[in-house]
DOTORFI-61968 format. One line per field, with one value per residue (C-alpha): x, y negated, z negated. Coordinates in Angstrom, 2 decimals, always signed. Layout:
BEGIN
east	(X | ...)
north	(Y | ...)
up	(Z | ...)
***
This chain:
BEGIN
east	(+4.66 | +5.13 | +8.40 | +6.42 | +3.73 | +6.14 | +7.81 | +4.38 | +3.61 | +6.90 | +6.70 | +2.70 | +4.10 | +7.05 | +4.32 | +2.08 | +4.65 | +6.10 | +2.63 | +2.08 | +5.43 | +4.23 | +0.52 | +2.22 | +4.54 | +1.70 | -0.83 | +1.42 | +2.55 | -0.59 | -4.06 | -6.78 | -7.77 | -10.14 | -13.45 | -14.31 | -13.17 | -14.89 | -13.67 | -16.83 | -20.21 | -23.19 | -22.10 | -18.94 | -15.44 | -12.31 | -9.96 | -7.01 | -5.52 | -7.56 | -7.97 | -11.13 | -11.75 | -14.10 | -16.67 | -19.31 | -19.54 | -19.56 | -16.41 | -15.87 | -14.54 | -12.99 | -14.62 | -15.12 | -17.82 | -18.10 | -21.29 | -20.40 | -17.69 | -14.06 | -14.96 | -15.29 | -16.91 | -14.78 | -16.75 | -16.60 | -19.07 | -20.29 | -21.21 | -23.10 | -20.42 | -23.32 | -25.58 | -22.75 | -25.18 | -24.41 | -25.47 | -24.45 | -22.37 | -21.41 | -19.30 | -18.64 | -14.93 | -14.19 | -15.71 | -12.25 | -10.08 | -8.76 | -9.92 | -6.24 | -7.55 | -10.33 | -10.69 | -13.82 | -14.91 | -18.24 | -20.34 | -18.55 | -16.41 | -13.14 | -11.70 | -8.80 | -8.32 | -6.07 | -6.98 | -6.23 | -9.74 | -10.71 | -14.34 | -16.21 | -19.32 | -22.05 | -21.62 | -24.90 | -26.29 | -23.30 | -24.33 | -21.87 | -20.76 | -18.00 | -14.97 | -12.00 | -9.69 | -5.68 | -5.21 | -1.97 | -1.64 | -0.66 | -0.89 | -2.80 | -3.24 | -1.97 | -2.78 | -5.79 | -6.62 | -9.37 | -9.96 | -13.26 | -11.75 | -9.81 | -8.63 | -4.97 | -3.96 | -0.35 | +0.20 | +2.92 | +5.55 | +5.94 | +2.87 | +0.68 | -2.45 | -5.39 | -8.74 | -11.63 | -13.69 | -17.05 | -16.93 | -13.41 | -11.28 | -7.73 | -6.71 | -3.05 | -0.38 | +3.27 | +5.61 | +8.75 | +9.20 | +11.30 | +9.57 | +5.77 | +3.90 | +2.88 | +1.45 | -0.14 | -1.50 | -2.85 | -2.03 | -2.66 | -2.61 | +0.55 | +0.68 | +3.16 | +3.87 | +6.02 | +8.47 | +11.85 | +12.11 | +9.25 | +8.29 | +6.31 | +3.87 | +1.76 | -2.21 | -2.99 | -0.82 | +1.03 | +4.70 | +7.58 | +8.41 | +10.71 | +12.26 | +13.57 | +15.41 | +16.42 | +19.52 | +17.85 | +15.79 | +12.87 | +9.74 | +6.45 | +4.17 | +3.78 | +1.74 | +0.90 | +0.16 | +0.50 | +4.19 | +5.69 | +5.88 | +6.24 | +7.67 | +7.62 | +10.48 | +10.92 | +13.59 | +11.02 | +11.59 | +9.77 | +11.19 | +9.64 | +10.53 | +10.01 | +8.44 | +9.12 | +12.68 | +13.72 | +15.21 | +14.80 | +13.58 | +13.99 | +13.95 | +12.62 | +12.62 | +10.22 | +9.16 | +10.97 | +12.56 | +14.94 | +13.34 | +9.90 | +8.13 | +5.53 | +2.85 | +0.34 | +0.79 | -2.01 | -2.67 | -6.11 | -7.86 | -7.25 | -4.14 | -3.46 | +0.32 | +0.52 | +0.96 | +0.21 | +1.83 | +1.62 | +4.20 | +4.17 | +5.20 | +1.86 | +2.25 | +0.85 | +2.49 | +2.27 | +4.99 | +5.09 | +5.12 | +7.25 | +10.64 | +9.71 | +9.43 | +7.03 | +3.83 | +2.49 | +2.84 | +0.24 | +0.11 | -3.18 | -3.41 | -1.37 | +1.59 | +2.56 | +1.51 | +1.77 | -1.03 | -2.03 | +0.35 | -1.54 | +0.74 | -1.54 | -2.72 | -4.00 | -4.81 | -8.10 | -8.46 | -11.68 | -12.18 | -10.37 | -10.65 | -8.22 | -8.83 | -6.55 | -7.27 | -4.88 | -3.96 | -5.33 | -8.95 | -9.07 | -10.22 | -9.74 | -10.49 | -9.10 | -9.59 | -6.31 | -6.40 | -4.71 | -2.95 | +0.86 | +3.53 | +6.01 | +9.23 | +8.75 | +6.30 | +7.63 | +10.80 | +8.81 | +7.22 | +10.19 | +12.17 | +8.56 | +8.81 | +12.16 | +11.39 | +8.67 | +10.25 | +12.81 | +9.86 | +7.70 | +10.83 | +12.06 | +9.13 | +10.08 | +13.76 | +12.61 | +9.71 | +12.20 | +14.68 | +12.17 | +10.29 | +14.15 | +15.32 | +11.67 | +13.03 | +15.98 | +14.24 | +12.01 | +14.96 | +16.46 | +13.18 | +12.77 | +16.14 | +15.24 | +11.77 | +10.50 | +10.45 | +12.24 | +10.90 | +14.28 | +16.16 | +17.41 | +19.78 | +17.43 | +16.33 | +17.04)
north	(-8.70 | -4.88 | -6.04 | -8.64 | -5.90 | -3.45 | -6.15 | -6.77 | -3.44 | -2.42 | -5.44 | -4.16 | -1.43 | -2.42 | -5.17 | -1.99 | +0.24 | -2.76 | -3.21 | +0.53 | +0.11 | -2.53 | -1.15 | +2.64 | +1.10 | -0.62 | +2.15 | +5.00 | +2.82 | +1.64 | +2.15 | +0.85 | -2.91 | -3.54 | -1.91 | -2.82 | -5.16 | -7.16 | -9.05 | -9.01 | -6.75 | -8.27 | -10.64 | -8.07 | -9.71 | -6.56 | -7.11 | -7.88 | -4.03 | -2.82 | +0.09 | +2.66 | +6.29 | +7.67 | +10.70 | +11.82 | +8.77 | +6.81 | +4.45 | +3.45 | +0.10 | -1.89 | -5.43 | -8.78 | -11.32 | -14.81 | -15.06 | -18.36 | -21.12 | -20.09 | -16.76 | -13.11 | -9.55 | -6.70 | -3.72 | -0.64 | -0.61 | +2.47 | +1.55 | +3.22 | +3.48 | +4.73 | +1.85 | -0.89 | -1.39 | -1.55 | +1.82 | +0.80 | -1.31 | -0.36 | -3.17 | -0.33 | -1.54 | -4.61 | -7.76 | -9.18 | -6.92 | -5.59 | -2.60 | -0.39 | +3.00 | +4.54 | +8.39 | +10.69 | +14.48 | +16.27 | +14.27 | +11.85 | +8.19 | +7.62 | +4.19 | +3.17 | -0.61 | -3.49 | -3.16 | +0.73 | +2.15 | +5.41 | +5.57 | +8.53 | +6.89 | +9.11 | +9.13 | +8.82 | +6.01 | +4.64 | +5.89 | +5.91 | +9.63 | +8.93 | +6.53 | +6.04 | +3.38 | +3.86 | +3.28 | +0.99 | -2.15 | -3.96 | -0.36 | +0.80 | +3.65 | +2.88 | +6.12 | +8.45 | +11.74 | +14.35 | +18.24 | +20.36 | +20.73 | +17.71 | +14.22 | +13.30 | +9.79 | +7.92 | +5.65 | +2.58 | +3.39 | +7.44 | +8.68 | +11.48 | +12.61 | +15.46 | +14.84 | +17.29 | +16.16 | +16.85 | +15.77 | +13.00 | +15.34 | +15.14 | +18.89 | +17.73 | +14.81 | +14.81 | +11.79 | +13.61 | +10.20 | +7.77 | +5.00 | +3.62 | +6.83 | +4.74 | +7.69 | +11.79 | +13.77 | +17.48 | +20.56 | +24.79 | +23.80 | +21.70 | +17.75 | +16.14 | +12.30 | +9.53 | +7.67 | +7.19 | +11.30 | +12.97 | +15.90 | +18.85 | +19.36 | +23.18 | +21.16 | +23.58 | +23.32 | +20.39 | +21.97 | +20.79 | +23.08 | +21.09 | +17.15 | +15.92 | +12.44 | +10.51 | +9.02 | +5.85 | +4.05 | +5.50 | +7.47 | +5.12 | +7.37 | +11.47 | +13.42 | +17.23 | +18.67 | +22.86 | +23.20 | +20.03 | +17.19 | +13.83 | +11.41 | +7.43 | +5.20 | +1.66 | +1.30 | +1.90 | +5.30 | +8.51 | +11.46 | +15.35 | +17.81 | +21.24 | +23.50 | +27.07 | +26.09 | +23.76 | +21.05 | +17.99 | +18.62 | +14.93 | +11.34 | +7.97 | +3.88 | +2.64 | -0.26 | -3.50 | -4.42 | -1.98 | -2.90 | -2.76 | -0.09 | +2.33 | +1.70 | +4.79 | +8.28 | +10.06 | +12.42 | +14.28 | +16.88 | +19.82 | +17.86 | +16.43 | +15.91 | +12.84 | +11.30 | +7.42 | +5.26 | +1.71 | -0.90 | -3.76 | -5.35 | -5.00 | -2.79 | +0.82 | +3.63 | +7.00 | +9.46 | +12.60 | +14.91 | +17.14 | +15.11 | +11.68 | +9.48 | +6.97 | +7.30 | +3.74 | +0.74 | -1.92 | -5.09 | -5.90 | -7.43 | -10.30 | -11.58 | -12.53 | -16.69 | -16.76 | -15.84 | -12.38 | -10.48 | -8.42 | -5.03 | -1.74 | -0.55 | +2.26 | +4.71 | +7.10 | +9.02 | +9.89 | +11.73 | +9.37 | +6.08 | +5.16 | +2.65 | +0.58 | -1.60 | -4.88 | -6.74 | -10.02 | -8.47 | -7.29 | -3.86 | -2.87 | +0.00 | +0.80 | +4.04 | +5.84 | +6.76 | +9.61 | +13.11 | +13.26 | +13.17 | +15.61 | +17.73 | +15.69 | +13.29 | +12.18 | +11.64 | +9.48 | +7.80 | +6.79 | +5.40 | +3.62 | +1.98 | +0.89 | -0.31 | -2.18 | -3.99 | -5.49 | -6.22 | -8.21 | -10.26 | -10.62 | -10.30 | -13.24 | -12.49 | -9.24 | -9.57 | -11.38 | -8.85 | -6.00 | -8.42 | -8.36 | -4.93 | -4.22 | -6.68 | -4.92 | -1.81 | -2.72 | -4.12 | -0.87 | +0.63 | -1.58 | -1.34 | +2.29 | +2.75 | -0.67 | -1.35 | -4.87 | -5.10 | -4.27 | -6.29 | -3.22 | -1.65 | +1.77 | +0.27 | +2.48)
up	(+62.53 | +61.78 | +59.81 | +57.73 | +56.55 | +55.54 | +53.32 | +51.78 | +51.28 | +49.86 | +47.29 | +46.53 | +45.65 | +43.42 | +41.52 | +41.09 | +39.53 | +37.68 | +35.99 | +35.53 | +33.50 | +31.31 | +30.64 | +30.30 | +27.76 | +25.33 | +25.91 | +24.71 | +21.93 | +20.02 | +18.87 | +20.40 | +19.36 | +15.96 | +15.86 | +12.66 | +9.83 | +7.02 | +4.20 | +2.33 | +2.30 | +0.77 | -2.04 | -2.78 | -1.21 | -1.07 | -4.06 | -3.66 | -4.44 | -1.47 | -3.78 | -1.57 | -1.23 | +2.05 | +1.23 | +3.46 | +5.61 | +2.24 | +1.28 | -2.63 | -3.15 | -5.29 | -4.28 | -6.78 | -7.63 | -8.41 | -9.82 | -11.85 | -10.54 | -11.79 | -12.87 | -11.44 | -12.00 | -10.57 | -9.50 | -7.63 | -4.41 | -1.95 | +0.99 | +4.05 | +6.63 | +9.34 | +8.37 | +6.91 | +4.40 | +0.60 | -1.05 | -5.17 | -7.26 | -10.85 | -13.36 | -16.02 | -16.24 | -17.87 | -16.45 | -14.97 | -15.15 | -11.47 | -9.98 | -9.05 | -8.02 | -6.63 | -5.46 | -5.32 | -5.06 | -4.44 | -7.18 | -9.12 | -8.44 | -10.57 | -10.90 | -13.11 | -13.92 | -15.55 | -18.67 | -19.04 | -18.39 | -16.85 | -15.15 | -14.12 | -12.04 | -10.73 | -6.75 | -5.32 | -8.03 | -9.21 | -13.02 | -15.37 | -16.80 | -18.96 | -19.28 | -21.28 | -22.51 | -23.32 | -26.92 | -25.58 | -25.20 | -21.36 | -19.71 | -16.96 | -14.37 | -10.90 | -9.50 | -10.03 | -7.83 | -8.79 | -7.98 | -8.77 | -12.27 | -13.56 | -13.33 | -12.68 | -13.87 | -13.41 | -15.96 | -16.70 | -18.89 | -17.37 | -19.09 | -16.96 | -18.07 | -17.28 | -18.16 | -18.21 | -14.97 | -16.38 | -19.96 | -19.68 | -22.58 | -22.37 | -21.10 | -21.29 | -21.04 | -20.70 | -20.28 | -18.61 | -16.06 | -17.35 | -15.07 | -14.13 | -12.28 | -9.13 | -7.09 | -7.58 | -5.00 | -6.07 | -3.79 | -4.40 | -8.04 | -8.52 | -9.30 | -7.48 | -8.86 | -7.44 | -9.90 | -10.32 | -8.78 | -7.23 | -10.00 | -9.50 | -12.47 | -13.13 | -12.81 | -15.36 | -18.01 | -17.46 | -17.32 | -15.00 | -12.30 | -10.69 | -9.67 | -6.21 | -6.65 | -3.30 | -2.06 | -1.28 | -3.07 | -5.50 | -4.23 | -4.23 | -2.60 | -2.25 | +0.79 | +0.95 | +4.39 | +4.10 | +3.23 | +3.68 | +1.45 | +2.93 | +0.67 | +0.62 | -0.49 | -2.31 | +0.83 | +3.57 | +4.10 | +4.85 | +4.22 | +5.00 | +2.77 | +3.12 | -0.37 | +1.21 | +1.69 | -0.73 | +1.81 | +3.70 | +7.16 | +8.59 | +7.41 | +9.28 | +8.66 | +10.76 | +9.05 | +9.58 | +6.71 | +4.46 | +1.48 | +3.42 | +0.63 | +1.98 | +0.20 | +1.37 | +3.67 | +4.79 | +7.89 | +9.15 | +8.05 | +10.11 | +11.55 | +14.72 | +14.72 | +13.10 | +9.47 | +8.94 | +6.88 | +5.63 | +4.33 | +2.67 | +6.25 | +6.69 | +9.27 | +9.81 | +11.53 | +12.81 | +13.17 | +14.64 | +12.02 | +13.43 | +13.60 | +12.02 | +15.75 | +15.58 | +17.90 | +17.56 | +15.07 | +14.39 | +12.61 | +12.57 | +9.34 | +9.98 | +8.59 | +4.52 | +4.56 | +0.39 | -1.97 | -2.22 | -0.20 | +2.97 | +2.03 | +2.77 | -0.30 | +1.39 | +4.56 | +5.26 | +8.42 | +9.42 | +12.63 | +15.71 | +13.14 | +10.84 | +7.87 | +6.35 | +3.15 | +2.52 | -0.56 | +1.41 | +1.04 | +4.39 | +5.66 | +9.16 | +11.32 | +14.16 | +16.82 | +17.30 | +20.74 | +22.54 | +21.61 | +20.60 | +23.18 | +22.98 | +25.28 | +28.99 | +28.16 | +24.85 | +26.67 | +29.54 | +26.98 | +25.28 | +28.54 | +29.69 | +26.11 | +26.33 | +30.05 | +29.02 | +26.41 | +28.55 | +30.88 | +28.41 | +27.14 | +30.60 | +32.89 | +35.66 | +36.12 | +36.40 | +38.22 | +40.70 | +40.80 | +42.06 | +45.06 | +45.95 | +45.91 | +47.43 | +49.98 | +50.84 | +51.01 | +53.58 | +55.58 | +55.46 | +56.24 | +59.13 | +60.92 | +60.84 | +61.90 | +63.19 | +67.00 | +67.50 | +71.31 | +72.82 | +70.43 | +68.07 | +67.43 | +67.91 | +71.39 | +74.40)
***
């Protein structure tokens, strides 16, 4: 009888550090489930560029209406993220034409469109302040990104231009790309723009200061945290560069397929370790930002089932929440739980990972395998400790 209940508790033991394993394994390596995700607010569905911008607790949208059968208004919305209640709507750009960028700063809303319109939208009514068109035919801005003082604008066909952010007056424009400007992000006065390089543009006067071209694929999306730049390929990879020293300090594909693009980086203010990124997978990911090893993955969003394609169009971070916009209309939020593992327990996390892979593939074998080792081991146990009644070999 004393035999039989150390086998139990032996096994007991191996099920509970078997499914310690397993939890350990999908704990460390994603975010908590969805707290939040809509497809619509009010009458307004998410278009299909998933195009937003998050200030003060308020998120800009690009959203769509069908206010007659076969047709549509695209708008920009701001919503109450405290209340989920819809704050605005404004439908200064053209009635049907797509909604590709959206970014905001201390009082106004800029939103570029299909149909090569710039609009400057007052942020707490929605008001328009000024807008302008491109005097070209079948261009448009896919990226837009605003300081205190100007507005930066990527344009099809290479063209970047800085407008005045009170008034909408060109300042400047070059066209030193030789491909579509699909991303800018503004840092201690420089413009840094994804194309066919990365360049490095003086936000005052509009001069090149320098270009970094990849090995790999093209950049599609540009991130500035302190010194580094983290840079996002059309082959699914992110590379960290640093600006003090002029070199690459690590590279990482993490997203599933080669040609997998990143679509958006982002990290937190103050920083906590990590930068996110999204793919047209759809998948997001974070990374430490130290070396480039991924934290955590999530697909969330689903999977690509034709029509408009579920890529991420783009990443905020507010706080411990992380929202992601999709081109299948679709914004989710999830909670990113937990600090960054690093030295011992980045190392335990990694082997739990790879332990709990081969668990959830192979769980019964498995599962198997440890009631009979746990088995043996209380055999062993037994012949050594246990009492047969005389019948041992430990019996005097």
């Amino acid at each position: 009888m004393d035999k039989l209940k150390v086998i139990v508790v032996v096994i007991i033991l191996v099920a509970a550090v078997f499914s310690a394993i397993i939890v350990d394994g999908s704990t460390r390596q994603h975010p908590s489930e969805v707290v939040w995700q809509r497809r619509r607010i009010d009458d307004y569905s998410i278009n299909d560029q998933g195009a937003f911008s998050i200030s003060e607790n308020v998120m800009f949208v690009g959203a769509r209406s069908f206010p007659e059968r076969m047709a549509r208004d695209e708008l920009v919305i701001a919503v109450d993220m405290d209340e989920n209640e819809l704050l605005w709507n404004h439908s200064h750009h053209e009635p049907t034409s797509r909604i590709f960028s959206v970014c905001s700063n201390e009082d106004k809303v800029f939103s570029s469109c299909h149909s090569g319109q710039i609009i400057a939208a007052d942020i707490e009514t929605g008001e328009l302040i000024w807008n302008y068109t491109h005097p070209a035919d079948y261009t448009l801005s896919w990226a837009i990104q605003s300081t205190e003082e100007r507005v930066y604008t990527g344009w099809r066909h290479s063209e970047l231009i800085a407008f005045d952010e009170e008034t909408g007056e060109i300042m400047w424009n070059h066209t030193l790309h030789q491909d579509d400007i699909l991303d800018i992000y503004v840092e201690d006065d420089v413009v840094y723009t994804a194309s066919e390089k990365v360049m490095a543009t003086d936000a005052e006067t509009g001069d090149e200061l320098w270009t970094y071209s990849l090995q790999n694929g093209e950049p599609a999306r540009v991130f500035v945290k302190e010194t580094t730049l983290y840079i996002g390929s059309t082959e699914g990879e992110l590379i960290a560069y640093d600006l003090e020293k002029e070199e690459r300090i690590w590279s990482s594909s993490h997203h599933d397929d080669n040609d997998d693009w990143i679509t958006s980086i982002t990290s937190i203010d103050g920083g906590n370790g990590k930068v996110y990124t999204g793919s047209g997978g759809p998948s997001v990911i974070a990374v430490d930002a130290e070396d480039g090893e991924k934290i955590w993955d999530h697909q969330y969003h689903g999977e690509y089932t034709g029509g408009s394609s579920p890529h991420i169009a783009g990443i905020e971070v507010v706080e411990d929440e992380i929202y992601s916009a999709c081109g299948a209309r679709r914004m989710i939020v999830v909670e990113d739980e937990g600090g960054i593992t690093t030295g011992v327990s980045r190392t335990f996390s990694i082997i739990s990972s790879a332990i709990s892979t081969v668990l959830a593939d192979y769980w019964f074998p498995t599962l198997l395998i440890a009631v009979a080792v746990g088995g043996v081991i209380a055999l062993i146990v037994g012949e050594d400790k246990i009492d047969f009644g005389g019948k041992g070999p430990n019996t005097r």
